[in-house]
N, C-alpha and C positions, 0 to 999 in steps of 0.2 A: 301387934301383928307378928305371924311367927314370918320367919326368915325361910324362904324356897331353898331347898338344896339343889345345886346347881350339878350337872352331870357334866362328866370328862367328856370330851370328844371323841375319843376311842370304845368308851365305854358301851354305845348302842351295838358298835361292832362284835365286840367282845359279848355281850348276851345271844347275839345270833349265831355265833360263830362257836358256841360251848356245845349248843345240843346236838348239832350237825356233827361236830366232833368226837361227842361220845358214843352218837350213835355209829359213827365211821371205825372210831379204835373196839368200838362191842362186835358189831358183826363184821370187818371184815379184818383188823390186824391182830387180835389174839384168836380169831380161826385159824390165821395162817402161822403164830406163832407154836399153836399147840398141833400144828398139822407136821408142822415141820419137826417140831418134840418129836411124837408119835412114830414118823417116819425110822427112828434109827432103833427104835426097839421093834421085836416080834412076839406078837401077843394073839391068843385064840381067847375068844369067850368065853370059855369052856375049859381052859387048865389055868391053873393060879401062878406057874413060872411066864415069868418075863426075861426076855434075853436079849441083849444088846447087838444091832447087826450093824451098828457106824463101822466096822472093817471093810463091810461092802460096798461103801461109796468110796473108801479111798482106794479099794480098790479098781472100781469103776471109774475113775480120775485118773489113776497111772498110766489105766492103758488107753 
């Protein structure tokens, strides 16, 4: 007779709590990750320079 593998106690937790998780870090912390990117450059769809404008939030912070 084969031997039952027996399951952690944590482990039923940890199978429900992965896909809830990935789906939470997919749609909504690397949107905000790459929104927040995004924010300090200036980009048009339509010219090939990118220009960095992070001087305008510290400057927006001093005053």
């Amino acid at each position: 007779m084969k031997k039952a593998y027996k399951v952690k106690n944590g482990a039923p937790y940890v199978i429900m709590v992965l896909p809830a998780l990935l789906v939470f870090v997919t749609f909504f912390i690397l949107p905000l990750i790459f929104t927040a990117k995004y924010s300090f450059y200036s980009w048009t769809n339509f010219s090939q320079e990118i220009t960095f404008n992070g001087c305008y939030y510290s400057q927006s912070i001093r005053a």
